[in-house]
N, C-alpha and C positions, 0 to 999 in steps of 0.2 A: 295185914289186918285191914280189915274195913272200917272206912270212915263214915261213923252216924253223923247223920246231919234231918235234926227234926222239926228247926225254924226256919219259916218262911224271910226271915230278915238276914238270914244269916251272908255274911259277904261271897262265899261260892257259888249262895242258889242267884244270888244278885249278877255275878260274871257272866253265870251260865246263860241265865235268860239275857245278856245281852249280845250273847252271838246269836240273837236269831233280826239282830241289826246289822245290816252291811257294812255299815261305815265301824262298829265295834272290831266287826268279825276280821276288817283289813286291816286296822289299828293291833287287835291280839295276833294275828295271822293264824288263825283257827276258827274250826265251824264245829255247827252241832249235828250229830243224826242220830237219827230214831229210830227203835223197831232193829229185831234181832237178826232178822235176816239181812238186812244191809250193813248192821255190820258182822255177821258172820262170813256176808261176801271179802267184807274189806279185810278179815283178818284169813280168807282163804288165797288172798290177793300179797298178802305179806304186808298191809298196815295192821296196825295196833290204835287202837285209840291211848292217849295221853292220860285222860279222865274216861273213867265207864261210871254210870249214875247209873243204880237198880234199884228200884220200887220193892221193899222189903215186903217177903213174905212169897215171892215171885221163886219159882223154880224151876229149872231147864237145865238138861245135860250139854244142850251146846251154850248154856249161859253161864255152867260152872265152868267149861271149858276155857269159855272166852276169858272170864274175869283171872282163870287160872295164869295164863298169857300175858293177860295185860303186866300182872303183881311179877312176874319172873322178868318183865320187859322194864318193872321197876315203873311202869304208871302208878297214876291213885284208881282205889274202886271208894266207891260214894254209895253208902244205903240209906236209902230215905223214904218218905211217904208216898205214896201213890198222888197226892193232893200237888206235893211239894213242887212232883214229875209234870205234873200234870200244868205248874204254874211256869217251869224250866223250857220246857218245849211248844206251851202256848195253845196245845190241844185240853180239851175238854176228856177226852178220851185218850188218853196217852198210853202209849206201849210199855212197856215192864223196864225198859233199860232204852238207854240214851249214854253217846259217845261224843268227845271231845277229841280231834283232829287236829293235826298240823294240817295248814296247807301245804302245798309241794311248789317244786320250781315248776311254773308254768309258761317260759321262756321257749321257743323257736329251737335255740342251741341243747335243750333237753330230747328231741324228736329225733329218731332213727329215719328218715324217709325209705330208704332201704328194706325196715320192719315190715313192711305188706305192701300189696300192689294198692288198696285204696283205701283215699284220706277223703273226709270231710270239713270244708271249710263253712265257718257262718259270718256275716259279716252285719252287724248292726242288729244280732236276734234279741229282738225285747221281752220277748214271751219266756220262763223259765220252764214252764213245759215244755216247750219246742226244743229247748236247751236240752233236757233231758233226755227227750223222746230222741232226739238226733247221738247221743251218746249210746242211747238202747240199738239205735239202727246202726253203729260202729262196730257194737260187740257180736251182733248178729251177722254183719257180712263181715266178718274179720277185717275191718280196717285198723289204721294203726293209730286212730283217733281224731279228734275234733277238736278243729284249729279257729279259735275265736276273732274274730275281725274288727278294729274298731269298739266301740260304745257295745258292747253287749251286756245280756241280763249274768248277775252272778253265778256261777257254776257250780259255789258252795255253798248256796243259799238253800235252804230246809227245800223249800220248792223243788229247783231244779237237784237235789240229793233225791230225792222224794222218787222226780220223775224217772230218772238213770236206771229205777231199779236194781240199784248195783255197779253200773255197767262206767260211774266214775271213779270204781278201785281199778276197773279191768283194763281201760283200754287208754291210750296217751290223751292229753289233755294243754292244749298251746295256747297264750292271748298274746295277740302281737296288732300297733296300728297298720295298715295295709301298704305304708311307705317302708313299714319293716318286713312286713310280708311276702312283697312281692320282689325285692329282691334274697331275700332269703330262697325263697323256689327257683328264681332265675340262678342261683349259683350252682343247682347240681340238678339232676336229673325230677322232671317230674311235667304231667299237662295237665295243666289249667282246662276245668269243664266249667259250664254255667249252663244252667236253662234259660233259653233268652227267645224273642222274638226278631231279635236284629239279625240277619244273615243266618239264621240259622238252619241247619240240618235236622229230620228225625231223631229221637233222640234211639229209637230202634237201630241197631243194627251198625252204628257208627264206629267211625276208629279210634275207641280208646285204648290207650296206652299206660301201661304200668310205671311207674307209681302215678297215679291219677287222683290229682285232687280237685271234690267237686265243691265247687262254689254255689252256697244259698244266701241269696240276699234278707232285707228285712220284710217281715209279716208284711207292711204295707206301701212302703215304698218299692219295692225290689234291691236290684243291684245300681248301683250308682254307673254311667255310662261310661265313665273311665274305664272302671274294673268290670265289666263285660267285654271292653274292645280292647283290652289286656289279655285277655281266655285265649288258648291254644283253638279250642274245639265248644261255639252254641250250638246248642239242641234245643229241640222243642219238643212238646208231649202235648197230645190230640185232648183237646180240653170238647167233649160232645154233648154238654149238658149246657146253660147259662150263666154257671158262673165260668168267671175267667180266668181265674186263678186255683191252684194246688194249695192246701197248708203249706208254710215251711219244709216242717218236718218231715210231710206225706212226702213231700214232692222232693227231697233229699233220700228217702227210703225208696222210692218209685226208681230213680237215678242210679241208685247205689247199686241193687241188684240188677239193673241191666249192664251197667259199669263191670261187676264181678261176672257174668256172663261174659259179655266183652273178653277181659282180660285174660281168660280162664280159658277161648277158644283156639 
């Protein structure tokens, strides 16, 4: 059965609105997301949300589906106001349904390296779009996921859930600090790429190697010069305009498909 819930004070809608805070979200070890199509991804991915919250009056054959799933998987479903949703998820315009998630083990010792020829590492990404955007560019060249480094922006944060488009049920997900890191990869097979200007090579045409994981540093500093003269293999990519720099993300996407070219010849 579904559970009404028609106060704004009530202590559920109170929990909920506080996973869209980080520091709640680490404390409960759960996040919020929004909007039916992500989690129709996630439950095409074989997660379930724990809590499903739906804006009564809302109808959908993939949202009977889902709620159908959730209650056989022994979640709660939550119906409530559209207002209520609306104060849960922080938008002014809020989507029909909104889900409650574990997080998952995000640990090194969770990753298959083996699972695909190319990973994506990020090391210090502050931006939670670039977080996203760089997990949408995983599921797109089949890598085997995005290997967080250091101080980065949260991955289960409404934002970077937002930006993934999905693509954080789909594909592996790792936070590790870079003294754990790097010899985690130095134990078994794999080459370190980076875009760099120090000694580098074209990033066209170069010898990469499977399992290849590429290294992006932060939005504004870059890579720290330890962990570029760590890297197997720098490359460089012909910057023709005035700025001097790639996004992030662009420039992990630009890398990635030449990388899968590479690997693939």
């Amino acid at each position: 059965m579904r559970k009404h819930i028609t106060g704004f004070s009530n202590p559920t809608v109170k929990y909920l609105r506080s996973l869209r805070d980080k520091k709640h979200r680490k404390r409960a070890g759960q996040f919020l997301v929004e909007g039916l199509r992500l989690l129709e991804d996630a439950r095409a991915s074989g997660r379930l949300p724990r809590v499903l919250v739906m804006a009564e009056g809302r109808e959908h054959a993939l949202l009977a589906r889902l709620e159908a799933d959730v209650m056989a998987a022994g979640g709660e479903v939550i119906a409530t106001t559209p207002d209520i949703l609306s104060k849960i998820t922080g938008k002014d315009n809020a989507q029909s349904v909104a889900g409650v998630f574990d997080e998952w083990d995000t640990s090194l010792a969770a990753l298959d390296r083996t699972a695909a020829p190319i990973w994506l590492a990020a090391q210090a990404l502050r931006d939670p779009g670039n977080l996203g955007t760089m997990l949408r560019t995983c599921d797109a060249v089949g890598a085997g996921g995005l290997i967080l480094i250091d101080d980065c922006a949260d991955p289960f944060s409404a934002e970077a859930v937002r930006a993934s488009m999905g693509a954080l049920f789909t594909v592996g997900l790792a936070q590790a600090r870079w003294d754990e890191f790097l010899p985690w990869l130095r134990a078994g097979e794999g080459q370190l790429v980076a875009a760099s200007l120090r000694d580098a090579v074209p990033y066209r045409g170069a010898d990469y190697r499977a399992p290849c994981f590429i290294l992006v540093g932060n939005e504004s500093q870059g890579l720290p010069e330890e962990y570029e003269e760590a890297c197997d293999l720098r490359v460089t990519m012909p910057m023709k305009g005035r700025a001097d720099s790639l996004n992030a993300a662009v420039a992990g996407a630009v890398l990635a498909y030449e990388v899968l070219a590479g690997v693939e010849r």
